[in-house]
C-alpha positions in Angstrom: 186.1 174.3 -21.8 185.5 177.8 -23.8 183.0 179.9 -22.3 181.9 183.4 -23.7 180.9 186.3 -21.7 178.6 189.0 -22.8 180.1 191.6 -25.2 181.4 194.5 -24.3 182.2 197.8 -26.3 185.6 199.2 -26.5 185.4 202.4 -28.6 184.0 200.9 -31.6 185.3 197.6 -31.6 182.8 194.6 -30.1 185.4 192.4 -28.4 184.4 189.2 -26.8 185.7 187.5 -23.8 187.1 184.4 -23.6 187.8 181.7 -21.3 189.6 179.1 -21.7 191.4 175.9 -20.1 193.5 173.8 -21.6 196.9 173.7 -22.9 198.4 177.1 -24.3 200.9 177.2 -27.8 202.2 180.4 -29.0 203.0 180.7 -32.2 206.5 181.3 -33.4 206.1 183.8 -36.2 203.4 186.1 -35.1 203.7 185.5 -31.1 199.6 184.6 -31.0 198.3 182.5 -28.2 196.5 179.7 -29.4 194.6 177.2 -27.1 194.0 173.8 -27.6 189.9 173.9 -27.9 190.4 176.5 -31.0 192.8 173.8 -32.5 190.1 171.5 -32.3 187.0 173.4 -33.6 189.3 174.0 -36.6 189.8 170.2 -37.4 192.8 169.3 -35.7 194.9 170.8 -37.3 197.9 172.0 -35.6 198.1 175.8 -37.4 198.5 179.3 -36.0 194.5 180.6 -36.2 196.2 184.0 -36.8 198.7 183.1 -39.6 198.2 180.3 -40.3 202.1 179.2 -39.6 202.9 175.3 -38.6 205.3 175.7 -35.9 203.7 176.2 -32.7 205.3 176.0 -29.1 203.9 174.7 -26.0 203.7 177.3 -23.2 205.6 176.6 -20.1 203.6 177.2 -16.9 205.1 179.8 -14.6 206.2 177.4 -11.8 209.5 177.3 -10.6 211.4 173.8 -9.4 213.2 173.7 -6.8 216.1 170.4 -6.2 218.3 171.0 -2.8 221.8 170.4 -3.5 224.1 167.8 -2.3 
């Protein structure tokens, strides 16, 4: 789901907020974070929106697994 906040200034740059859920790819040229919900406004097609390179990798979450050893 990608909500917008209201705009705020940052010296003379208007920057939106975004929030997003969903699944995370960075991209593997540029290092841009690109979510799933932008993939789909822009067709479906799996491209960096900042580059516009074809390789993207999925983001692993932050969680560590644990196995006890035998």
């Amino acid at each position: 789901m990608l909500k917008s906040k209201k705009p705020f200034v940052m010296g003379r740059v208007r920057v939106m907020e975004k929030i997003t859920t969903g699944i995370a790819y960075e991209c593997l040229r540029c290092g841009a974070k690109v979510f799933t919900e932008e993939l789909e406004l822009r067709g479906g097609e799996i491209k960096c929106t900042v580059c516009g390179y074809r390789v993207l990798k999925k983001i692993r979450p932050p969680v560590v697994k644990r196995v006890q050893a035998k």
